[in-house]
N, CA, C and O atoms as a DFTB+ gen file, in Angstrom:
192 C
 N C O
     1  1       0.840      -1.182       0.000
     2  2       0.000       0.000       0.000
     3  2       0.886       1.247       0.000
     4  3       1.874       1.276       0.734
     5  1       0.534       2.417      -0.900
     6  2       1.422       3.285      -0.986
     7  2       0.681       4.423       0.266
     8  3      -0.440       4.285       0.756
     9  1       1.594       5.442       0.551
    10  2       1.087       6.494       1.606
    11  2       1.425       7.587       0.461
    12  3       2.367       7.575      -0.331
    13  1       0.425       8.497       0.595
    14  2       0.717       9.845      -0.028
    15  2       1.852      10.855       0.881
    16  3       2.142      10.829       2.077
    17  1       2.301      11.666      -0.156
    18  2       3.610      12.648       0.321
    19  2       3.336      13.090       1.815
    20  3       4.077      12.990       2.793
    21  1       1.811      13.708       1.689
    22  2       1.106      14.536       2.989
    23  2       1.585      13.504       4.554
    24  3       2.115      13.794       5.627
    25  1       1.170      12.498       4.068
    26  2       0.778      11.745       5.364
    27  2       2.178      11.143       5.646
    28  3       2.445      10.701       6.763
    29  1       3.081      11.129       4.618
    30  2       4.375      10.606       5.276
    31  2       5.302      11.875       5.793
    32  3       6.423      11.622       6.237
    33  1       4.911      13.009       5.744
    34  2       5.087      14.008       6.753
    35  2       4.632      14.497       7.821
    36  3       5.113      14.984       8.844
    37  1       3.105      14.180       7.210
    38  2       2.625      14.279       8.940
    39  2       3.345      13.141       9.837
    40  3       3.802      13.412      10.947
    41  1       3.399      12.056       9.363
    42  2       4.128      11.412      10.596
    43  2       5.232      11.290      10.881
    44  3       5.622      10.645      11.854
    45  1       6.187      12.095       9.811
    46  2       7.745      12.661      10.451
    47  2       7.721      13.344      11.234
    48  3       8.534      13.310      12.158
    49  1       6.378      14.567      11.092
    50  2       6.541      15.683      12.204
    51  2       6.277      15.465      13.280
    52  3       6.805      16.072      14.212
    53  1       5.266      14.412      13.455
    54  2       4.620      14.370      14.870
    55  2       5.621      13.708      15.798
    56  3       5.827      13.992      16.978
    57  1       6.367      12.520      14.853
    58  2       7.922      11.840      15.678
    59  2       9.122      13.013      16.210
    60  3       9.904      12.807      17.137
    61  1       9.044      14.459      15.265
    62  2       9.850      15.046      15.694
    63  2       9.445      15.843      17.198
    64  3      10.236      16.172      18.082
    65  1       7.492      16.088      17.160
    66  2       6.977      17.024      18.019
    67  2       6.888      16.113      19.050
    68  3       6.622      16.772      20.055
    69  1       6.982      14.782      19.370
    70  2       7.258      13.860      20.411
    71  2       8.351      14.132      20.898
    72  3       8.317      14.411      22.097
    73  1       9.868      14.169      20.131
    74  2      10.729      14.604      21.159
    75  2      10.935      16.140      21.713
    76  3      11.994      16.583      22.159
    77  1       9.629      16.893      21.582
    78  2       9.558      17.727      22.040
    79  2      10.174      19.036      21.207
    80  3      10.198      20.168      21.688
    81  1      10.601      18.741      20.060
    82  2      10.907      19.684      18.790
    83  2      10.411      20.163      18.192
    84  3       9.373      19.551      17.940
    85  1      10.493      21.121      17.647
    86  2      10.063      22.229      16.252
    87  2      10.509      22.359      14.873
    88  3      11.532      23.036      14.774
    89  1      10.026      21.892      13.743
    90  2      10.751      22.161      12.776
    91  2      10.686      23.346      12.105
    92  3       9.599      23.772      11.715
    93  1      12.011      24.111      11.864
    94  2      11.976      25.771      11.276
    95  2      11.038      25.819      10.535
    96  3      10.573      24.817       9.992
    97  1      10.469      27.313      10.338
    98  2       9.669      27.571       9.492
    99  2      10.391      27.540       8.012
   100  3       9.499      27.649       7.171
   101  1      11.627      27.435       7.418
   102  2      12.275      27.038       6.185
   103  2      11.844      25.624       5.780
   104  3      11.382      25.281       4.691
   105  1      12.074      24.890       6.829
   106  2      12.038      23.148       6.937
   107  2      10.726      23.197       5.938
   108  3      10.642      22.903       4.745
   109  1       9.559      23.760       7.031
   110  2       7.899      23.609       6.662
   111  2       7.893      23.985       5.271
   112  3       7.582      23.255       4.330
   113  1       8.279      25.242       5.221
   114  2       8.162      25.658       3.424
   115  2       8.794      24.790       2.552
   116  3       8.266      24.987       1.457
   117  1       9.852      23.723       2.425
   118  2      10.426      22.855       1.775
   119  2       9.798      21.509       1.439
   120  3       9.858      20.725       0.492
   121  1       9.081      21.577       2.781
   122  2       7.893      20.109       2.927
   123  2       6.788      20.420       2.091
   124  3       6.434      19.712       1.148
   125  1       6.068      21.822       2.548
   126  2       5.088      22.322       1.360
   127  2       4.746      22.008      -0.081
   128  3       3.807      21.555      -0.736
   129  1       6.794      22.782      -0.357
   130  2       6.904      22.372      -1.877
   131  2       6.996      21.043      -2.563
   132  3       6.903      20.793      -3.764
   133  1       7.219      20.160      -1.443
   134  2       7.469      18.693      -1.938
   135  2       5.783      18.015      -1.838
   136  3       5.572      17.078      -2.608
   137  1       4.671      18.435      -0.976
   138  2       3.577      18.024      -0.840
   139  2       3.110      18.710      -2.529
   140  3       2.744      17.825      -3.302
   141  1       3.105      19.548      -2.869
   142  2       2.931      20.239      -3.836
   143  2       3.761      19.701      -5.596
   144  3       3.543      20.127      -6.731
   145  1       4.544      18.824      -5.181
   146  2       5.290      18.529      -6.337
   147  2       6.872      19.400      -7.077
   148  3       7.681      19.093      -7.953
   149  1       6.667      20.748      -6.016
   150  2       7.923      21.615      -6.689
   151  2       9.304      21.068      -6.605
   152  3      10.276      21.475      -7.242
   153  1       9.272      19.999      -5.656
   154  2      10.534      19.837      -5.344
   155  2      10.725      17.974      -4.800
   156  3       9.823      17.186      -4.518
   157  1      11.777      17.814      -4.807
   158  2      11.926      16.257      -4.242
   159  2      12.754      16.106      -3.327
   160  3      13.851      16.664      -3.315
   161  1      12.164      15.027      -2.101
   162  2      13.141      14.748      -1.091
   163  2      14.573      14.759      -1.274
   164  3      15.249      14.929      -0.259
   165  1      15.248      14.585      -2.548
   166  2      16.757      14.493      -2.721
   167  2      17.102      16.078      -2.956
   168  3      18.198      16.611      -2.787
   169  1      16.095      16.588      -3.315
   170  2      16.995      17.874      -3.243
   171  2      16.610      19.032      -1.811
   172  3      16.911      20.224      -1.875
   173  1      15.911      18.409      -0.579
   174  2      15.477      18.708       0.654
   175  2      17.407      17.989       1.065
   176  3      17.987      18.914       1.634
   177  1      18.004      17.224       0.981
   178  2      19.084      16.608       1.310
   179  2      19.944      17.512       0.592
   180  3      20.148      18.442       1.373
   181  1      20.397      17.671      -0.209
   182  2      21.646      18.549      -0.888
   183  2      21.250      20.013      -0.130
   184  3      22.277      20.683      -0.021
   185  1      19.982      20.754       0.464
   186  2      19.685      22.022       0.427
   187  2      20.362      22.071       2.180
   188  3      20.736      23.100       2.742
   189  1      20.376      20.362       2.912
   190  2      20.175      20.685       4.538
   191  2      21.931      19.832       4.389
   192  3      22.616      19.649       5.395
């Protein structure tokens, strides 16, 4: 079964907001563009 982009971020974030973290507001806008298609996880890696 495949998971859509959305939902495999929501549940990165919530693992990050468990250890009690925040991800920058840059982070969020990068996730956006990848929920959106502008961009791809490999280039979220070359940018961090």
């Amino acid at each position: 079964m495949l998971v859509s982009t959305d939902k495999k971020w929501d549940y990165a974030l919530g693992m990050i907001k468990v250890d009690g973290l925040e991800p920058s507001p840059e982070f969020k806008k990068l996730i956006e563009k990848e929920s959106r298609g502008e961009m791809t996880t490999y280039i979220h890696i070359q940018i961090f």
